[in-house]
C-alpha positions as semicolon CSV with decimal commas, in nm:
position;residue;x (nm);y (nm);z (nm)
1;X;5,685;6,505;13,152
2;X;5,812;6,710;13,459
3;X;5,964;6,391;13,620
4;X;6,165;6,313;13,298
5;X;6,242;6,681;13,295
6;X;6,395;6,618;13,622
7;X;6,610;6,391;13,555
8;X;6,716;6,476;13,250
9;X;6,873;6,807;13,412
10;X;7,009;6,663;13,668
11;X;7,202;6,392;13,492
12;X;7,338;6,736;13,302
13;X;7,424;6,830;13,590
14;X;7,624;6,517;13,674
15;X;7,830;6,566;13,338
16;X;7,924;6,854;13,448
17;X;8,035;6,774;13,785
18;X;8,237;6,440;13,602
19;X;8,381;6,705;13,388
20;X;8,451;6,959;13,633
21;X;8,604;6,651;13,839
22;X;8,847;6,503;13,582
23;X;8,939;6,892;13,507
24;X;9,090;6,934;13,886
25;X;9,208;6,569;13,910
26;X;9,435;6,654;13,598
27;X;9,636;6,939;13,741
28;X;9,989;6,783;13,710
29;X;10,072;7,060;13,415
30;X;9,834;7,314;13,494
31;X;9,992;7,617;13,716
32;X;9,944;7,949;13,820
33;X;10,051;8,163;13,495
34;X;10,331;8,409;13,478
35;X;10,308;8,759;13,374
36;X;10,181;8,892;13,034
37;X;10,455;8,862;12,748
38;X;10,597;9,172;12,594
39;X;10,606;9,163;12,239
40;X;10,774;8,879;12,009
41;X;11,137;8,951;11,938
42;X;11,257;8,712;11,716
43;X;11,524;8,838;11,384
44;X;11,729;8,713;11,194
45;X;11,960;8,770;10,891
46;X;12,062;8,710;10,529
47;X;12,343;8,793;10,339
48;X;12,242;8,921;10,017
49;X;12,465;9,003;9,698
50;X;12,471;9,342;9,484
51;X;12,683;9,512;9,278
52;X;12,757;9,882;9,295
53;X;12,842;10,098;8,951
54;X;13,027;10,391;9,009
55;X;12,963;10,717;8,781
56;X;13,166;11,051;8,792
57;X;13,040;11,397;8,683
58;X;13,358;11,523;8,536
59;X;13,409;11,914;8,406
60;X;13,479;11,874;8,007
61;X;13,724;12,151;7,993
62;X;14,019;11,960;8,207
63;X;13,814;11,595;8,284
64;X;13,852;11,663;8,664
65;X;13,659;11,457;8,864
66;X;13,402;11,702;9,075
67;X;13,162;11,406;9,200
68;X;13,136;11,025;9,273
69;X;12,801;10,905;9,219
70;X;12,732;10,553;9,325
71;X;12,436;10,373;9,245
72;X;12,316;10,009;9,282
73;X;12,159;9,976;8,901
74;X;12,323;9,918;8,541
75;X;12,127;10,241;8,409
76;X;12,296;10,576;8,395
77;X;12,225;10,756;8,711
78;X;11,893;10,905;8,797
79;X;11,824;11,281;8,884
80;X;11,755;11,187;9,214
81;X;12,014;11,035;9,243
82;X;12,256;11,240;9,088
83;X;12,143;11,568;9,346
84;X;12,180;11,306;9,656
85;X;12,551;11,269;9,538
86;X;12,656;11,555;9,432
87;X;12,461;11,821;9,574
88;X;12,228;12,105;9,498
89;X;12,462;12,378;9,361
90;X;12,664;12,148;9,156
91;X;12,304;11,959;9,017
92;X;12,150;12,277;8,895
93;X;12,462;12,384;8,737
94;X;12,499;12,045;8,535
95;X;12,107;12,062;8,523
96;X;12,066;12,425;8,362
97;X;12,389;12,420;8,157
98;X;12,420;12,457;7,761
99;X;12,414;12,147;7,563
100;X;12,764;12,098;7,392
101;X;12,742;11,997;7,016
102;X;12,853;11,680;6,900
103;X;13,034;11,836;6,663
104;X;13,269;12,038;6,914
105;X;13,271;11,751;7,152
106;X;13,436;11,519;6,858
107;X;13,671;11,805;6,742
108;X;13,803;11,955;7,088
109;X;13,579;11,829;7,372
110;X;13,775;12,094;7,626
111;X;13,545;12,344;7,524
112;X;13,245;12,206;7,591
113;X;13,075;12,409;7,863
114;X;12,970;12,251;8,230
115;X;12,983;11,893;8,321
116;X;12,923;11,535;8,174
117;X;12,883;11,173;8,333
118;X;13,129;10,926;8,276
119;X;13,107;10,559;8,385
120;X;13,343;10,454;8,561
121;X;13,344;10,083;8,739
122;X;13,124;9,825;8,893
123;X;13,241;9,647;9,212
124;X;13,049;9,332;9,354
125;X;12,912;9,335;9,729
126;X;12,718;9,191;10,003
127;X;12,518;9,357;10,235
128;X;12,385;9,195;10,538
129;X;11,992;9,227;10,594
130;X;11,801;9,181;10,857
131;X;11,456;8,975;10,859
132;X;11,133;8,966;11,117
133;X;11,064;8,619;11,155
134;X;10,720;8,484;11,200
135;X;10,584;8,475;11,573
136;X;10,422;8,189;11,755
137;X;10,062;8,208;11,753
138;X;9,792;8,043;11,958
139;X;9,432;7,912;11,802
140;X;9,095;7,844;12,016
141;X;8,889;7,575;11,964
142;X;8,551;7,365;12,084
143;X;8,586;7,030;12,163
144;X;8,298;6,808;12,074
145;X;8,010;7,085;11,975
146;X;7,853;7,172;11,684
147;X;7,771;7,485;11,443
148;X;7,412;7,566;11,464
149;X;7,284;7,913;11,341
150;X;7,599;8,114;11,376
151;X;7,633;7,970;11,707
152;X;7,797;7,627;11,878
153;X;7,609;7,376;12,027
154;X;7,731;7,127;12,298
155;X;7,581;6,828;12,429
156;X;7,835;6,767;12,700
157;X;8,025;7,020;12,903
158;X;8,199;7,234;12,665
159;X;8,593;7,248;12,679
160;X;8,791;7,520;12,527
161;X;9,106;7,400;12,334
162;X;9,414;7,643;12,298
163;X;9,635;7,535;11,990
164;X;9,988;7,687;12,043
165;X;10,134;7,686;11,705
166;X;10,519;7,698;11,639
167;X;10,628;7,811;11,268
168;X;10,986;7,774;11,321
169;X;11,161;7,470;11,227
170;X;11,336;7,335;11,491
171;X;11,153;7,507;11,764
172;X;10,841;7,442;11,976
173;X;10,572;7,561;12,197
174;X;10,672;7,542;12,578
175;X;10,356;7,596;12,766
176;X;10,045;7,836;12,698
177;X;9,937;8,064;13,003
178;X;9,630;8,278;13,044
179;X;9,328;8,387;13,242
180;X;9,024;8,258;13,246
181;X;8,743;8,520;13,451
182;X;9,032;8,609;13,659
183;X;9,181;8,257;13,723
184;X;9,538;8,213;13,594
185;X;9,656;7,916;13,437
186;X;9,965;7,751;13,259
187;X;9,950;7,396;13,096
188;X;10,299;7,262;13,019
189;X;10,246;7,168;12,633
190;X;10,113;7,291;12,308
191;X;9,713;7,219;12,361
192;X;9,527;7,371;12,662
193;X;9,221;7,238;12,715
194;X;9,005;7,462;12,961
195;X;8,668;7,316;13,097
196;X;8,396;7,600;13,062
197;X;8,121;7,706;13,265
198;X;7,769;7,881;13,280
199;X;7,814;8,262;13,252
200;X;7,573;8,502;13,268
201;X;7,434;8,714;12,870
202;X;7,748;8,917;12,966
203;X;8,001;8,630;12,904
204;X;8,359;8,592;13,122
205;X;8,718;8,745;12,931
206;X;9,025;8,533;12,825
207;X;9,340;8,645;12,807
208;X;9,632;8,421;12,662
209;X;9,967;8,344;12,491
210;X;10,240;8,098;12,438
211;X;10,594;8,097;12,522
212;X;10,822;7,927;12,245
213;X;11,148;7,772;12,287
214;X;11,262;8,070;12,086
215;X;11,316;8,234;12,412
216;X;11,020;8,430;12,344
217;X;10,644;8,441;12,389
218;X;10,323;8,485;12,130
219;X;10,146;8,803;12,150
220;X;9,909;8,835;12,452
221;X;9,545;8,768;12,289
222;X;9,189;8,773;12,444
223;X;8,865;8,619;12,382
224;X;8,480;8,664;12,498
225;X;8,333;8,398;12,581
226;X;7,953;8,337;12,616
227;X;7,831;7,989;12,759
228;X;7,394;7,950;12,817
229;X;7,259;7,600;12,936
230;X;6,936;7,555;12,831
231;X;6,700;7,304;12,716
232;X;6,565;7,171;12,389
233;X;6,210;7,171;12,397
234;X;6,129;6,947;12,158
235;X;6,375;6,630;12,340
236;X;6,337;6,800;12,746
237;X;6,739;6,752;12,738
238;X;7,021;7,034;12,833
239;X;7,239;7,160;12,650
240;X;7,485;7,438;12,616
241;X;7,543;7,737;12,388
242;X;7,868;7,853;12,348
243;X;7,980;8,163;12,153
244;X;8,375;8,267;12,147
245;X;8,420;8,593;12,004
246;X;8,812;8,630;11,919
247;X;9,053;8,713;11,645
248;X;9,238;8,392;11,714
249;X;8,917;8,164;11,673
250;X;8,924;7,891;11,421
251;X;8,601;7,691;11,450
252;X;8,263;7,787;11,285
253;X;8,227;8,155;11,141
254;X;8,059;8,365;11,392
255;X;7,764;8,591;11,319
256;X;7,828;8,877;11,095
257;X;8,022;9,142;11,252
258;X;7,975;8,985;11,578
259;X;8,380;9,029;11,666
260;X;8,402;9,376;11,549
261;X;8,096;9,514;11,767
262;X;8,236;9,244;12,063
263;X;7,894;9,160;12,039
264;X;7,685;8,830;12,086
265;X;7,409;8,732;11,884
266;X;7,059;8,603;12,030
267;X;7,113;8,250;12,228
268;X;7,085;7,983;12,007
269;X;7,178;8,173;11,631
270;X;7,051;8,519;11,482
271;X;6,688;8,559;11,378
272;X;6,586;8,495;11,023
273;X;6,645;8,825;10,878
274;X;7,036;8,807;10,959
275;X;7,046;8,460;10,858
276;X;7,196;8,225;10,572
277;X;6,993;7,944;10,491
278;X;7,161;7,619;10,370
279;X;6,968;7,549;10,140
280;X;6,931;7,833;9,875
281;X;6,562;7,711;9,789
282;X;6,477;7,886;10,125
283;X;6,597;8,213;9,988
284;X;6,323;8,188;9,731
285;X;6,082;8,483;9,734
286;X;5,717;8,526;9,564
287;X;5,609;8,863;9,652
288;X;5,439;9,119;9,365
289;X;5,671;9,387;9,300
290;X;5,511;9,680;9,092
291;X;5,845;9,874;8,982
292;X;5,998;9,577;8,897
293;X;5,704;9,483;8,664
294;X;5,680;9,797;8,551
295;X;6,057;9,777;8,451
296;X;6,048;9,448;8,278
297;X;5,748;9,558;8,069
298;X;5,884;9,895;7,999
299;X;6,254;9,667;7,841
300;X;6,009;9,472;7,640
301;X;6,121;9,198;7,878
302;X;5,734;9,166;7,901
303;X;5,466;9,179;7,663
304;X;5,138;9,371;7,812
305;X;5,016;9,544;7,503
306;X;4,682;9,361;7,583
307;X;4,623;9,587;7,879
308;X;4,538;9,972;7,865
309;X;4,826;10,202;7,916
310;X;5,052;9,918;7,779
311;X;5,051;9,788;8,182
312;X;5,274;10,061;8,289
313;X;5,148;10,377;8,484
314;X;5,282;10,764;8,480
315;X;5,509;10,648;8,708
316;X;5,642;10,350;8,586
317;X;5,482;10,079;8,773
318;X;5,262;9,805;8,673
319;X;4,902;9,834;8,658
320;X;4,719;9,533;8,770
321;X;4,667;9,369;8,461
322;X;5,054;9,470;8,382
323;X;5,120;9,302;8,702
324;X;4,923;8,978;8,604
325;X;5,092;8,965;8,290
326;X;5,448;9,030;8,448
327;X;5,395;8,740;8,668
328;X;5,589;8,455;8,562
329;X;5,903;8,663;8,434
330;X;5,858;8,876;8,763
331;X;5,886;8,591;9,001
332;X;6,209;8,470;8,829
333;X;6,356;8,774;8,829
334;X;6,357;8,859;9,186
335;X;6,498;8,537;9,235
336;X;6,747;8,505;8,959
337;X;7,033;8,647;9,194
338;X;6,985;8,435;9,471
339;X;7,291;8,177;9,405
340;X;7,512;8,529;9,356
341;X;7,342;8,619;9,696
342;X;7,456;8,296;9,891
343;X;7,802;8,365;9,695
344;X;7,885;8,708;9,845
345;X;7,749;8,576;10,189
346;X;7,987;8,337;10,255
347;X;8,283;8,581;10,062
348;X;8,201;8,868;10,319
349;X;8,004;8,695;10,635
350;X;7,693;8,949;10,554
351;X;7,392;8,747;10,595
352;X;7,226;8,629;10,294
353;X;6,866;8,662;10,370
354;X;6,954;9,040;10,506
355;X;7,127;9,161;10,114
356;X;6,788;8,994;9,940
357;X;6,573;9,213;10,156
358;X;6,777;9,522;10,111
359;X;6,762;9,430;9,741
360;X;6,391;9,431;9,759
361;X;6,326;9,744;9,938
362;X;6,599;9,949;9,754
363;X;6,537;9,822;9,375
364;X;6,285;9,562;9,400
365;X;6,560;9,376;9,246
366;X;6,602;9,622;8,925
367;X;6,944;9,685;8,861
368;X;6,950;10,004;8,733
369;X;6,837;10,360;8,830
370;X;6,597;10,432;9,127
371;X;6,355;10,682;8,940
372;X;6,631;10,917;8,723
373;X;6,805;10,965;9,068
374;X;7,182;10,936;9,210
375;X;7,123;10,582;9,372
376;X;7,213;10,309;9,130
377;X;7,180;9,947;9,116
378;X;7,054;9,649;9,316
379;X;7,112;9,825;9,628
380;X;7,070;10,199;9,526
381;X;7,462;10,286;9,600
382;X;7,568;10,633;9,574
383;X;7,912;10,815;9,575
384;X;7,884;10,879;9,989
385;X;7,817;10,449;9,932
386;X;8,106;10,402;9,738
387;X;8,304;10,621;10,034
388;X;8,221;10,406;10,233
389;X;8,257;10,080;10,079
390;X;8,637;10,212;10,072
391;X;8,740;10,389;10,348
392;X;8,534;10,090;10,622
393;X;8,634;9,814;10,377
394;X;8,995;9,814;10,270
395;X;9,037;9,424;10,162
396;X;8,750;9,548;9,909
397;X;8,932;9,882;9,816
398;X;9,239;9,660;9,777
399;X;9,085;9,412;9,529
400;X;8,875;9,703;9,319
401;X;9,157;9,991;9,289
402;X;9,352;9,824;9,046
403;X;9,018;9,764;8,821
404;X;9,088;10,138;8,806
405;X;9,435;10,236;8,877
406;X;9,763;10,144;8,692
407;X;10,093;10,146;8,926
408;X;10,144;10,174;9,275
409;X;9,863;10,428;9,338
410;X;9,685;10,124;9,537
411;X;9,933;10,071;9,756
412;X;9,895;10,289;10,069
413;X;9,563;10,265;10,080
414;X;9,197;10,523;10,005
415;X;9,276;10,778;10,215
416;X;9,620;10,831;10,064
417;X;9,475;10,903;9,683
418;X;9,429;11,250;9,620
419;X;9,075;11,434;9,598
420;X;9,057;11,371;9,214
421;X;9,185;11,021;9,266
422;X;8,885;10,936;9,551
423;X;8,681;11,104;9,337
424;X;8,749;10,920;9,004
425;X;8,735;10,560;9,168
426;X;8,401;10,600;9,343
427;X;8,257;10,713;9,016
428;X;8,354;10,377;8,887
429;X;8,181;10,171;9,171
430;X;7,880;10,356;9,114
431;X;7,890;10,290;8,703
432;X;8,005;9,909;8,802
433;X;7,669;9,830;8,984
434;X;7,449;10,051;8,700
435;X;7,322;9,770;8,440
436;X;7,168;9,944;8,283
437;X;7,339;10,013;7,869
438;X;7,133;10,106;7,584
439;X;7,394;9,956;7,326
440;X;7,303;9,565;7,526
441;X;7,058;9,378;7,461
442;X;6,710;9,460;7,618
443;X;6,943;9,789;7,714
444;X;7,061;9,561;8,018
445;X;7,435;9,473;8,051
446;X;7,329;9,149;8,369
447;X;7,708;9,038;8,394
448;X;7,740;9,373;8,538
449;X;7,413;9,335;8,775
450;X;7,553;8,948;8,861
451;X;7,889;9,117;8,944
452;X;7,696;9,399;9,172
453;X;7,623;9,159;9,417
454;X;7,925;9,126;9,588
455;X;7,987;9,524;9,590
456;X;7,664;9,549;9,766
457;X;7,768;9,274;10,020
458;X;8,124;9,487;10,059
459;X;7,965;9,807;10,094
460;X;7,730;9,648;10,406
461;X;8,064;9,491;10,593
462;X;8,198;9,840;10,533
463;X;7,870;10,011;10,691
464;X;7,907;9,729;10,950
465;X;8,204;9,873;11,045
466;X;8,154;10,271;11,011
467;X;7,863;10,179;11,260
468;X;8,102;10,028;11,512
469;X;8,292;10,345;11,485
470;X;8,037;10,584;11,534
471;X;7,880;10,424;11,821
472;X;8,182;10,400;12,016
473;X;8,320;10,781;11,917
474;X;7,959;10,902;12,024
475;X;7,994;10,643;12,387
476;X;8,315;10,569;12,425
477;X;8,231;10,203;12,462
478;X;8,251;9,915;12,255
479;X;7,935;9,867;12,093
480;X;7,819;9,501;12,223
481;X;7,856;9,655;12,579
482;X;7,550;9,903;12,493
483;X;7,307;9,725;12,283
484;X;7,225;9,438;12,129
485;X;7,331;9,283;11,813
486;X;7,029;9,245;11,636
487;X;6,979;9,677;11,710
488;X;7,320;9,716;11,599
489;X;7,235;9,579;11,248
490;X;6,952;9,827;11,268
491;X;7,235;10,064;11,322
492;X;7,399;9,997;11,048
493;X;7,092;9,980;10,825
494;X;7,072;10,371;10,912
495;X;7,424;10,437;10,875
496;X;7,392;10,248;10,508
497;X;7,061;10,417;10,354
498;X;7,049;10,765;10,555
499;X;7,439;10,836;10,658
500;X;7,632;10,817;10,983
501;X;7,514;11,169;11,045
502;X;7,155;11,037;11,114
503;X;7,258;10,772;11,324
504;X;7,580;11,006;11,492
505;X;7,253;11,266;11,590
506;X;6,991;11,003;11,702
507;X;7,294;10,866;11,916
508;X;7,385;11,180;12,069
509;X;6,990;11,252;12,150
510;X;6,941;10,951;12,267
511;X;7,250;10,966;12,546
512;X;7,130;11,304;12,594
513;X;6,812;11,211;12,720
514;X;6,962;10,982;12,941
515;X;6,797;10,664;12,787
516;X;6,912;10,328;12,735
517;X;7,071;10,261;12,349
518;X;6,826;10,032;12,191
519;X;6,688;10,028;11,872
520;X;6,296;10,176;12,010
521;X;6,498;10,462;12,151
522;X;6,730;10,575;11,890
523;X;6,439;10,554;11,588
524;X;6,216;10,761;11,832
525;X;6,551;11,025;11,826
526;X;6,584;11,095;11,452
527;X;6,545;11,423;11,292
528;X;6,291;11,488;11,121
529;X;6,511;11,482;10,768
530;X;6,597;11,101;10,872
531;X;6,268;10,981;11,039
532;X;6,239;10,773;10,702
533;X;6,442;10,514;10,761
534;X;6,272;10,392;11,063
535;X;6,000;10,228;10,800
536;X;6,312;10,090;10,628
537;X;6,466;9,937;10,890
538;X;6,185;9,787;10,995
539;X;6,055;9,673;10,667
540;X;6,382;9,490;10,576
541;X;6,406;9,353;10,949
542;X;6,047;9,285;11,022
């Protein structure tokens, strides 16, 4: 076995070599690059037809003309527009004058008091506009590898493609320049294909950008780049792992969050708990859940009157014979959301197997609320929750506010509503993800527990985020460059069920103490009000 070991790596060795090889022998359009771009410039402009209405404000008692008021609409002029025109002083006068009768203004109109508007004429008009056009863009790639596990697998020496991509007609990408770990380079057409080595867990930086025959260049973008040879145990052959974390990537998804926190996940994919499985049969769970029981017997979703106390105890959970007699309906239930699960997984990126076991430890899959308390639903959101889900999420505020909100109240965003506005709209999260309504049947409303789901999945990208956030304000760093990713899901299972203050606090104790930011550390750091989360974190990632 050690022989063929042998030679298998060193005939991946050879590959590389070849590849490195035909790399350097193909240097005819591959230079040293130029200097960073500045930004696009690219406008243009349209010619665009109107027609202006002109209005006077005329005094009745001679018809003088004391104003021109010039508006772009067929309406009468608006009070806006009217004081823009025509001024304060002469506004509040017309504003705060008597009304004339229509009897004295059809027998001798000059003694009307004040002012009146009179239209006048409409001219037509073109006005010349100017328009942002779109920029160039460049796209990476892997050539020849595979997605395995949130990750990319190559059997031959990976090569990094860069896609320049032209939107204007007419024109075309020139050459796209970059750096590669500190080596320039400039290939003389649309696709650059870059031969990548071994790099250490750290990974190497690219920088790049394309120059157009605009007369301009794409914005400068960068990438981090991870590659890991190793070898498959089961076959003794090498092969590499490659991870490219970049806003401009366009092959597999990579691991939840993993771009945000500039973070790689574990060589060769993320462990089960921050996994999706393919097949949804594999999200299938079995376990006895007492509170759940003890919910479905309580709705009459379950018969128990068999056993004593009806199967339910003083504190609504199933006894064990309500448990034995829950069973069957139990089982289904916990797994009745799974497909909605695997749904809101691939909608958001948040790992499928991760929202089933925060389901389970929050609710034990009960979609309701958490023993007469403020945490509601599936995943026990509250209004700090819904804050969050918001303010760290603002695709999902985008697509809820107008559930809520009529108009352009949407527009500009969470933190431009008013207090009684923020207030009002997390409200209706929390009441969206509560199933629980006495006028439905067995008091359960489940298109509203199907449709909770997804909220939950929103509201962990949004923790995902806030997480990011805090770790950096309280280092200064990005987060990947601390810790690892697996801890920083830990993180932001703290932020998510105890609050960015517990995790803000551990942080700062655990810098303070001058150790190194790992997830041991930081759950030895919590206050005593938020040392119970360190069983939850460990339950749902354990």
């Amino acid at each position: 076995m050690e022989k063929n070991k042998g030679k298998t790596k060193v005939g991946g060795i050879f590959l590389f070599l070849l590849s490195s090889l035909f790399a350097l022998l193909n240097t005819e359009s591959v230079f040293a690059a130029p200097e960073p771009p500045s930004e696009p410039d690219r406008f243009t402009s349209i010619i665009v037809e109107y027609t202006n209405y002109e209005w006077w404000l005329l005094q009745w008692e001679d018809s003088e003309v004391v104003c021109e008021i010039t508006i772009e609409h067929e309406d009468q002029p608006t009070l806006d527009e009217v004081y823009v025109d025509c001024g304060e002083a002469l506004y509040n006068a017309w504003i705060e004058q008597e009304a004339c009768s229509p009897e004295i203004i059809n027998r001798k109109p000059t003694e009307c008091p004040g002012y009146y508007l009179h239209y006048s004429s409409s001219t037509p008009k073109e006005r010349e506009i100017a328009l942002a056009l779109p920029p160039s863009v460049v796209w990476i790639t892997l050539e020849d590898c595979f997605a395995e596990n949130r990750t990319n697998r190559c059997a031959l020496p990976p090569m990094l493609a860069l896609h320049g991509d032209e939107p204007l007609a007419g024109e075309k990408i020139l050459r796209i320049n970059g750096e590669l770990d500190g080596e320039s380079f400039s290939c003389d057409a649309a696709l650059c294909e870059l031969p990548l080595s071994e790099t250490d867990e750290e990974g190497i930086t690219l920088t790049f950008w394309a120059d157009s025959s605009y007369g301009d260049s794409s914005h400068l973008f960068d990438a981090h780049i991870r590659v890991i040879y190793v070898e498959d145990e089961d076959t003794d052959e090498y092969f590499w792992y490659v991870d490219v974390l970049s806003s401009q990537w366009r092959g597999e998804e990579n691991a939840s969050c993993a771009e945000s926190w500039d973070s790689f996940p574990p060589v060769g994919g993320v462990p089960e708990w921050l996994s999706t499985p393919e097949d949804i049969a594999d999200l299938e769970s079995d376990l006895p859940y007492n509170y759940l029981a003890g919910n479905l017997i309580s709705r009459k979703i379950v018969d128990a009157s068999h056993c004593a106390d009806f199967g339910v105890d003083s504190y609504g959970q199933a006894t064990p014979c309500g448990l034995d007699a829950a069973e069957p309906a139990m089982l289904e239930w916990q797994n009745r959301f799974d497909a909605l699960i695997m749904k809101a997984a691939e909608e958001t990126s948040v790992p499928a197997t991760l929202i089933k076991r925060l389901f389970a430890r929050e609710s034990q899959f009960w979609p309701g609320v958490f023993n007469a308390g403020d945490d509601v639903g599936l995943g026990q959101l509250t209004e700090n929750g819904a804050d969050i889900a918001f303010l760290w999420n603002p695709i999902f505020f985008e697509e809820f506010c107008p559930l809520v909100f009529e108009g352009d109240e949407c527009d500009n965003g969470y933190l431009n509503l008013n207090d009684a506005q923020q207030e009002r709209i997390r409200g209706a999260l929390v009441y969206s993800v509560n199933a629980l309504r006495d006028d439905a049947p067995l008091g359960l409303d489940l298109a509203q527990a199907d449709y909770s789901v997804s909220v939950f999945a929103n509201t962990l990208l949004g923790s995902c985020e806030q997480t990011g956030t805090v770790v950096f304000n309280n280092t200064a760093q990005s987060p990947g460059a601390l810790t690892s990713y697996e801890d920083l899901w830990k993180f932001t299972l703290v932020n998510y069920n105890a609050g960015a203050g517990c995790l803000s606090l551990a942080l700062g104790e655990t810098i303070g103490n001058n150790q190194e930011i790992n997830w041991e550390n930081l759950s030895s750091n919590l206050t005593v009000v938020c040392m119970g989360v360190k069983d939850y974190v460990e339950d749902i990632s354990e």
